[in-house]
MITORBA-230222 format. One line per field, with one value per residue (C-alpha): chain; x, y, z. Coordinates in Angstrom, 1 decimal. Layout:
ch <- (A, ...) .
east <- (X, ...) .
north <- (Y, ...) .
up <- (Z, ...) .
// end
This chain:
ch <- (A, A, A, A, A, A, A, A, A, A, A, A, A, A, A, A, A, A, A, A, A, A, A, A, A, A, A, A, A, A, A, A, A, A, A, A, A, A, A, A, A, A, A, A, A, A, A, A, A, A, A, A, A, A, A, A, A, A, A, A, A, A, A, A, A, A, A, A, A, A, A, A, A, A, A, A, A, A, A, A, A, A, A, A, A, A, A, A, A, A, A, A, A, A, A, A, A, A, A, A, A, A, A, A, A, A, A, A, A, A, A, A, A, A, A, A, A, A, A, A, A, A, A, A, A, A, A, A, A, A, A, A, A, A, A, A, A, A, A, A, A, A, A, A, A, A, A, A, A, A, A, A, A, A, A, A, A, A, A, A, A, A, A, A, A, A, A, A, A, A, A, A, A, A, A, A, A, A, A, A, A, A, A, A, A, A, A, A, A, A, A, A, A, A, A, A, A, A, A, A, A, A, A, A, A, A, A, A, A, A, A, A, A, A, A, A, A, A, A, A, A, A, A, A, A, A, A, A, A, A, A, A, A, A, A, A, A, A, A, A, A, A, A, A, A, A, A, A, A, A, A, A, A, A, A, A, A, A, A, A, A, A, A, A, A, A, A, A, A, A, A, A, A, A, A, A, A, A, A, A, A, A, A, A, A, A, A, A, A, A, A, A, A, A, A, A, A, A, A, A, A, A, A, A, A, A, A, A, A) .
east <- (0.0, 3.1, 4.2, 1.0, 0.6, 4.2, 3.2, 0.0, 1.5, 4.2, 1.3, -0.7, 2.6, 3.2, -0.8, -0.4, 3.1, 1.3, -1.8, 1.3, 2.7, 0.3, 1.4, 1.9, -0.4, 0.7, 1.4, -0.1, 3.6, 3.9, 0.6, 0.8, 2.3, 6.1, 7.3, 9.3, 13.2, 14.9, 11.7, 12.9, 10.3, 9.5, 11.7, 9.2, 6.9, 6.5, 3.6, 3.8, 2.1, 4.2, 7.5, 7.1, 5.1, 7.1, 10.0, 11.7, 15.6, 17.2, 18.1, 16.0, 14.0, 15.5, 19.1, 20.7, 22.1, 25.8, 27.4, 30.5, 33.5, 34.4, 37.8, 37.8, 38.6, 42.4, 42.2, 45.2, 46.5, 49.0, 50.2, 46.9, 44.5, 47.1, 48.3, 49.1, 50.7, 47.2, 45.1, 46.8, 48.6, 45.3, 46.3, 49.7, 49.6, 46.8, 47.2, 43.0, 40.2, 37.4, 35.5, 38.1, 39.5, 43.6, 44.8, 48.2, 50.2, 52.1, 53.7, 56.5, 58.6, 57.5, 61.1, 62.6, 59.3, 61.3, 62.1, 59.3, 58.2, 58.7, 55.9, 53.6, 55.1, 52.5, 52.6, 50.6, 52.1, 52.7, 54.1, 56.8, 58.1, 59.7, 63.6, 64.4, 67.1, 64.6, 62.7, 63.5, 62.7, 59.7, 60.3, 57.5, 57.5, 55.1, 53.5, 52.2, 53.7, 56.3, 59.3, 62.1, 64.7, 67.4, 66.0, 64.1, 68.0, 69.3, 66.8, 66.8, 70.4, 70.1, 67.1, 68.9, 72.1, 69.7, 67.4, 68.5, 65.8, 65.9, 66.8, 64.6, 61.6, 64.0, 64.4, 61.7, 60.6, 63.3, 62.4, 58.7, 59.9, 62.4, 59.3, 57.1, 59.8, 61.0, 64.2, 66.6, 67.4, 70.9, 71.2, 69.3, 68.4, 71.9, 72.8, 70.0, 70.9, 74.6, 73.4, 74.6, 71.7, 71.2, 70.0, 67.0, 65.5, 61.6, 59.0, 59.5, 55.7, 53.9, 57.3, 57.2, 59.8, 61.9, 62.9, 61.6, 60.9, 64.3, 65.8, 67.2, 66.0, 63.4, 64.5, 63.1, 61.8, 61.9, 59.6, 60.3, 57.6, 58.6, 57.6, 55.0, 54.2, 53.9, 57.2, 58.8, 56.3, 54.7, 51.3, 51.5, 49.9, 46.9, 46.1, 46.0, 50.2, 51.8, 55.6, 57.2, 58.6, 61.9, 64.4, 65.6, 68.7, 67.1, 64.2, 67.0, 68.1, 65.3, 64.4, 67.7, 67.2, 64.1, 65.4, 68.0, 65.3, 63.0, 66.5, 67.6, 64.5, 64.1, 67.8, 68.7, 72.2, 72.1, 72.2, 74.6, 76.7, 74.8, 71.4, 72.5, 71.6, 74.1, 77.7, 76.9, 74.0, 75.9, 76.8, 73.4, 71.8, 74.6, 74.2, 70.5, 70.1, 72.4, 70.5, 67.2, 68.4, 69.6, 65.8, 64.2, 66.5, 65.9, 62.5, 63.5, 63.9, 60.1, 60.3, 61.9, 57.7, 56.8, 58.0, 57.5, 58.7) .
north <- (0.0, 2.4, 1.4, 2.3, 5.6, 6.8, 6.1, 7.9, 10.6, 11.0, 10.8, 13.7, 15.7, 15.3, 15.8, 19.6, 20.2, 19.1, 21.6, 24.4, 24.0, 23.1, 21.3, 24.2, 24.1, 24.4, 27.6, 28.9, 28.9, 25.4, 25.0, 26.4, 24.3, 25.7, 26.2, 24.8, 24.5, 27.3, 29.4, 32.8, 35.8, 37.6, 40.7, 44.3, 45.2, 41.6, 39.6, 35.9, 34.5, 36.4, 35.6, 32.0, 31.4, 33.8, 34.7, 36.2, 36.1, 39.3, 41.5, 42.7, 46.1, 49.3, 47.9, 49.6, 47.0, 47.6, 47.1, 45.5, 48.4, 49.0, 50.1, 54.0, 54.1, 56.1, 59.2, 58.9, 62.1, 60.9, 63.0, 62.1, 64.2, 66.7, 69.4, 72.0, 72.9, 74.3, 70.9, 68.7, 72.0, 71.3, 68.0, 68.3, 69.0, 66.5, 64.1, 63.9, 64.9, 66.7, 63.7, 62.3, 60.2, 59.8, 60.9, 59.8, 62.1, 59.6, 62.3, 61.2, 64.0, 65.8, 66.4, 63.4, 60.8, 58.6, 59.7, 59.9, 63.4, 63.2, 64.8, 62.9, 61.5, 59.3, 57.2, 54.3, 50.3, 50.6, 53.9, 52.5, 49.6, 52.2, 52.4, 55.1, 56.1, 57.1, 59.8, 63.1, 66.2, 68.6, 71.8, 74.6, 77.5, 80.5, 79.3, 76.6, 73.8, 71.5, 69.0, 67.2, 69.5, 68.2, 67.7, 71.2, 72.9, 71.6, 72.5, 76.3, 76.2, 75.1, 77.3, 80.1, 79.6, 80.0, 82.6, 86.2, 88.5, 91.8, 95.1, 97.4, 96.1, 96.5, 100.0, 101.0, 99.9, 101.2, 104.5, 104.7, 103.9, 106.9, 109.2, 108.1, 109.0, 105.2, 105.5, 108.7, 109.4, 107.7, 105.6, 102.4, 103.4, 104.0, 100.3, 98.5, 100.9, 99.3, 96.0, 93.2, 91.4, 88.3, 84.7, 83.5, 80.5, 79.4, 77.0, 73.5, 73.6, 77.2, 79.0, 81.2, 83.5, 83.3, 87.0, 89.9, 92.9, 94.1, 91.4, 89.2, 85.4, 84.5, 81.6, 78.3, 77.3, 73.0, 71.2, 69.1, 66.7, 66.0, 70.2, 72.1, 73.7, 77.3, 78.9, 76.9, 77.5, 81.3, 81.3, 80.5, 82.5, 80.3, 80.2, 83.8, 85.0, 87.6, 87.7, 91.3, 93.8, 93.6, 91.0, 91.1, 93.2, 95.6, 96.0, 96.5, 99.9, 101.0, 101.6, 102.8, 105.4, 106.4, 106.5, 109.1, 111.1, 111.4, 112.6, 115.1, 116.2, 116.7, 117.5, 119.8, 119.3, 122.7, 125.1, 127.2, 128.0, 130.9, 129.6, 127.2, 128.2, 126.4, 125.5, 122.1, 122.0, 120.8, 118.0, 117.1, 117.1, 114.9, 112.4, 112.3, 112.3, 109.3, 107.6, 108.3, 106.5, 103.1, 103.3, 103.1, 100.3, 98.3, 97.7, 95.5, 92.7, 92.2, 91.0, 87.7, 87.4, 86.5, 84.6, 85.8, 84.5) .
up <- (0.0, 0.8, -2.6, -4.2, -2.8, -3.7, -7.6, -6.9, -5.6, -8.5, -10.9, -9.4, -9.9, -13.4, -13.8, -12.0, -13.4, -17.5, -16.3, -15.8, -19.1, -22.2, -25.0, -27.8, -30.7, -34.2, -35.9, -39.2, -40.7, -39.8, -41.5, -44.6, -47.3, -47.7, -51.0, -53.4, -52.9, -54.6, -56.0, -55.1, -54.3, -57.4, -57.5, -56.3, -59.8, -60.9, -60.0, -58.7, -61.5, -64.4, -62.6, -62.3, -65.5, -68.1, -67.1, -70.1, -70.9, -70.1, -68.0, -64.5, -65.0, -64.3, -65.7, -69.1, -71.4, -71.6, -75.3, -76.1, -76.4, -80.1, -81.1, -82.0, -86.2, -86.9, -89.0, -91.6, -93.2, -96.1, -99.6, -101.4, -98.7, -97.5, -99.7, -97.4, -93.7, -92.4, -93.0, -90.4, -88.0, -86.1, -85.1, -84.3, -80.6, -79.4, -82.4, -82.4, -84.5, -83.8, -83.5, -80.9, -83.2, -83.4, -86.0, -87.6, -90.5, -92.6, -95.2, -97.8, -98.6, -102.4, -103.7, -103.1, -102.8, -100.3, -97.4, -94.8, -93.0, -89.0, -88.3, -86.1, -82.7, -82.3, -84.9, -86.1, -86.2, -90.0, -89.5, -87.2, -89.5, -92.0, -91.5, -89.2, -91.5, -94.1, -91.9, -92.7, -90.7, -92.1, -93.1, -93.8, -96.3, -95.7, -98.7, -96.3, -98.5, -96.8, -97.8, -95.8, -94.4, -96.0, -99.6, -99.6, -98.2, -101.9, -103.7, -102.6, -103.1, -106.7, -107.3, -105.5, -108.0, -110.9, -110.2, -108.5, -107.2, -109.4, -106.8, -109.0, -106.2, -103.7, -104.5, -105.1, -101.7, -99.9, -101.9, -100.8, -97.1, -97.6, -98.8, -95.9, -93.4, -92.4, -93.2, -94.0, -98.2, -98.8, -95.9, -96.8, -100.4, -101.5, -99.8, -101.7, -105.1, -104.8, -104.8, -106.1, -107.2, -104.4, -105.6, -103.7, -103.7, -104.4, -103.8, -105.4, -105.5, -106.4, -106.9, -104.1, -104.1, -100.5, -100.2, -98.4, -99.9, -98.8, -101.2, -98.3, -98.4, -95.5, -93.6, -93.1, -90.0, -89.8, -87.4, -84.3, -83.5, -80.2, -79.4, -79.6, -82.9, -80.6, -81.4, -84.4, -87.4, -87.7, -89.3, -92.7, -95.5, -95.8, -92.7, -92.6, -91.5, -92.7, -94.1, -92.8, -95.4, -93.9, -92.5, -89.3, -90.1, -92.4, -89.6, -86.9, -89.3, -90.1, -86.2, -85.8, -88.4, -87.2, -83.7, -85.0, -86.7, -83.3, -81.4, -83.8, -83.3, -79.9, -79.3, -82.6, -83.4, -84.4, -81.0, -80.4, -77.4, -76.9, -76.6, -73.9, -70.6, -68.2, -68.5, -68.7, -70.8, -74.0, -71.9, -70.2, -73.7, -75.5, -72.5, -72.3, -76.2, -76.1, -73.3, -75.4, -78.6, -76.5, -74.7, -78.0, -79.4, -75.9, -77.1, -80.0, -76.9, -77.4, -80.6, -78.9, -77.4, -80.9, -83.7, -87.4, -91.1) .
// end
């Protein structure tokens, strides 16, 4: 009987201890039939139905298709579409179009048709496989026409030994500049009227003579590619330069000259003692007319701010 009521009494424990602690009940997750493994959930804007019956092949909405990259075409500038300095000077210092395409000038040299024009320092594969030996530096005439250095140097000295400038031109200019007060009668007029008559070169192309219309040749000015063209090649005469009427020497006298004139004329060499008003005056006015002639001729430094033919 002891035995019987110890069982009794563990059963009436785990009867009140059951009533503390219900069994759980089920939940609706738990009820609801779970879905297939690896359907994902439609993506926001697309209904169930469409995303798991007709799904189409490509891309999710909202993302931008993304094309393959395409190699950007080479502009080539060669002797057949070139004729002149001003249809590739553009290019030189960016090597690119207006459309943003590179461009690449593969120019043969006119007077000798071998040697190839280093022009371009970004040159294209087929460019690169010519024989260095055979480039030849490019040299431009105001004209605007261009040749290797070397060939177009022989050429002017043939033409030059061939052909002489006539000094009736010469004169004649030099005359009109004496008449508009540029230069004193007999200084630079008498030097050109002496004159032996000097041979200038021309333009293997359009004949162009090289000379200023002091008679002196007008120098060439060659291209480096590996520069800027700022500062080596002046605006050419297509693409709207100038060539002065001078050379440099010629245009050196002629501001001389008229440096002299303005001092003479506001120091007149002419005064006499007598109209001096200090005993230094003479002195004071030699100095500071001297001093006024070397002002003026320091301002000829500025032509080193700009380069011309």
């Amino acid at each position: 009987m002891a035995q019987y009521g110890n069982r009794q009494a563990i059963l009436d424990t785990v009867l009140q201890i059951e009533t503390m602690f219900p069994t759980p009940q089920p939940s609706r997750l738990e009820n609801s039939p779970l879905p297939p493994r690896g359907d994902p959930t439609p993506p926001p804007g697309i209904s169930a139905e469409a995303y798991h019956q007709g799904l189409h092949r490509g891309p999710p909405p909202g993302l931008v298709r993304v094309c393959p990259p395409s190699l950007t075409p080479t502009r080539v500038l060669c002797n057949e579409n070139v004729s002149l300095f001003s249809d590739f000077a553009r290019y030189l210092d960016n090597m690119a179009d207006e459309d943003g395409r590179p461009v690449v000038v593969d120019l043969t040299c006119l007077i000798c048709m071998e040697h190839k024009l280093s022009v371009s320092c970004h040159p294209s594969a087929d460019y690169l496989s010519f024989d260095p030996a055979g480039f030849e530096w490019m040299t431009v005439l105001p004209c605007g026409h261009f040749f290797g250095s070397d060939c177009l140097e022989d050429w002017l000295t043939v033409s030059a030994s061939t052909t002489t400038t006539t000094t009736a031109a010469a004169a004649a200019a030099a005359a009109a500049a004496a008449a508009a007060g540029e230069i004193e009668e007999g200084e630079e007029v008498e030097e050109v009227e002496m004159g032996v008559e000097v041979g200038v070169g021309a333009c293997p192309v359009c004949r162009f003579e090289m000379a200023y219309s002091c008679g002196h040749q007008i120098p060439t000015h060659p291209y480096n590619p590996v520069a800027p063209r700022a500062g080596q090649v002046p605006a050419t005469l297509p693409e709207g330069g100038e060539i002065p009427n001078a050379c440099h020497g010629c245009y050196e006298r002629r501001v001389a000259n008229a440096a002299d004139r303005l001092r003479h004329l506001l120091f007149p060499r002419d005064i006499v003692p007598a109209d001096l008003r200090w005993a230094d005056s003479a002195e004071v006015l030699q100095r500071t007319s001297m001093r006024f002639r070397e002002r003026v001729l320091d301002f000829l430094v500025m032509n080193e701010h700009f380069i011309a033919w």
